[in-house]
C-alpha positions, 0 to 999 in steps of 0.5 A: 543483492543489498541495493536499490531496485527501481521498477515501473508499472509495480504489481505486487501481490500480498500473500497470506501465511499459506501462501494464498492471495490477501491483497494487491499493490500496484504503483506507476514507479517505485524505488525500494531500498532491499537493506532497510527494506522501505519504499518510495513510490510516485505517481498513482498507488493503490493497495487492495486488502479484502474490503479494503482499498486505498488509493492516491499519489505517492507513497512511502512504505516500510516492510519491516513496520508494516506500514504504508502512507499515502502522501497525497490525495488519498481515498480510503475505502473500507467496511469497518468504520461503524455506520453511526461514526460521527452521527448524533445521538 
């Protein structure tokens, strides 16, 4: 009940306050420890959040921060960095 849950071919679904779907995260193996409620997941991950979508391999997550790091080769997909971001003026 306090332990450490180990699974493969992770699917886990983000739902909204009323229980609608807001995002995806998928993973080929993860360890995730139910007392301190973080996470370690190797191989390919990849998290989906309307528009947004990041992906790459391995990955350390804390439910409790809310906070998700991509540890390498990671690709960043998203519509809300301003067009004109790093562009001269």
């Amino acid at each position: 009940e306090d332990g450490l849950i180990f699974a493969e071919g992770v699917r886990v679904d983000l739902l909204a306050e009323d229980g609608t779907l807001d995002g995806r995260l998928t993973a080929e193996g993860c360890l995730f420890d139910r007392q301190t409620k973080h996470g370690y997941c190797e191989g390919a991950v990849g998290v989906s959040k309307g528009t947004d979508r990041l992906k790459g391999r391995g990955m350390y997550f804390s439910i409790e921060e809310q906070f998700i790091k991509i540890l390498s080769e990671c690709e960043i997909r998203t519509q809300r960095i301003p067009m004109k971001l790093g562009r001269l003026s």
